[in-house]
N, C-alpha and C positions, 0 to 999 in steps of 0.2 A: 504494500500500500504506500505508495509515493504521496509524499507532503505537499499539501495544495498551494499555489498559491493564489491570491486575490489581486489581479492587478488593478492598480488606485484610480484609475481613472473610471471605468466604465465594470470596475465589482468583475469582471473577469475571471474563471475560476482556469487556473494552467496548469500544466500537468509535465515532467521532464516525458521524453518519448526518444526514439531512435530510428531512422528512416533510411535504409537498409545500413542501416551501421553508426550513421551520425545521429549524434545525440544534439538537442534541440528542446525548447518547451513549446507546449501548443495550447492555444484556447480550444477548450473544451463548451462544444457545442453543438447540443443534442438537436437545435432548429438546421443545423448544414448538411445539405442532404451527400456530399462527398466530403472525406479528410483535404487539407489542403497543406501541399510540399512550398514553403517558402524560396523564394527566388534563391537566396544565398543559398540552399541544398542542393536546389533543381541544379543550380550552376557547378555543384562540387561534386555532385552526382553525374553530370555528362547525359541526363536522359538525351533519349532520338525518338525523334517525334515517328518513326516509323515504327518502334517497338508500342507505340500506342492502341490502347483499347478503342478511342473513338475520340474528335475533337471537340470541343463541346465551349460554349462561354458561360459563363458562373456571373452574378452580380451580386460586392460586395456591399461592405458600409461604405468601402473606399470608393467604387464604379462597379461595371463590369471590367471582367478580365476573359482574355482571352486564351485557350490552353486545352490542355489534352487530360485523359486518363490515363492513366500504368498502374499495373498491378506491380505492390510493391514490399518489401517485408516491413513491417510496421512495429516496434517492436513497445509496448509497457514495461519498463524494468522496476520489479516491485523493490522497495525497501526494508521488507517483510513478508515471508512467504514466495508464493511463485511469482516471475514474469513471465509475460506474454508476449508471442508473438502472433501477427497475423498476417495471412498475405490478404493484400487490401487494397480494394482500389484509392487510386488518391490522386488528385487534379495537380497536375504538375501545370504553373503559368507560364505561356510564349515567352522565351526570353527576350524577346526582340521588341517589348514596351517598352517605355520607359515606366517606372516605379519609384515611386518617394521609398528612403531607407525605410527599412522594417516593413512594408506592403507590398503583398496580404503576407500575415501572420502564417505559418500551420497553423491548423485546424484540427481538429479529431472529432469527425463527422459520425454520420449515421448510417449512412450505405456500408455495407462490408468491413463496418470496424465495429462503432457502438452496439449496434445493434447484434454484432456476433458475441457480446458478454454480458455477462450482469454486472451493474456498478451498484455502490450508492455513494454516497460527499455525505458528508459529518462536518457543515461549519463550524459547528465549536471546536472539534477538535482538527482543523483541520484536513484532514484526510480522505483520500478518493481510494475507495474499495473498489477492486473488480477482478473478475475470473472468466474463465471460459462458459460460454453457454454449454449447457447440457449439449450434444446432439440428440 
């Protein structure tokens, strides 16, 4: 169970994560209907838009963005007990926008991640429970 935190702006609840290897925090957000791979990954990662699921546009708080899906390993490193990984899809952005630093955030959506575990958030005591769904 990784230690939550609150970002001060807009109550934000974040989560550390690893996206096929790199470690990163992500907003956690049960309204997103895909995870989303921040630009500084997608760039360290080398994705190709040919190993893509499909191309698709997403609209942010920030805009729309435009970008692809890949299935990707998605990784929960608990602090206690087990982590998880998932293979998952997750929206990688065109890198050929231009992007203000830090936009879009990762993300830890709904499609092929949240929805493949059980969670729950404990704000008092900070903390984000989660394991694998049954199959």
């Amino acid at each position: 169970m990784p230690l939550l935190k609150f970002a001060d702006a807009n109550k934000r609840i974040t989560i550390s994560i690893e996206i096929e290897g790199v470690a990163t925090t992500a907003i956690l957000d049960t309204g997103a209907p895909y995870s989303i791979c921040e630009p500084e990954i997608a760039r360290e990662l080398g994705f190709d838009s040919a190993d893509a699921i499909e191309d698709i546009k997403i609209s942010t708080w920030g805009g729309k963005v435009n970008g692809s899906i890949h299935r990707v390993n998605l990784s929960l490193p608990a602090d206690e007990g087990t982590s998880l990984s998932l293979d998952a899809p997750v929206f990688v952005p065109d890198l050929d926008q231009d992007f203000a630093p830090g936009f879009p955030p990762s993300f830890l959506g709904l499609i092929g991640c949240l929805q493949s575990m059980r969670f729950a958030i404990d704000p008092s005591s900070e903390n984000f429970y989660f394991m694998a769904s049954p199959r």
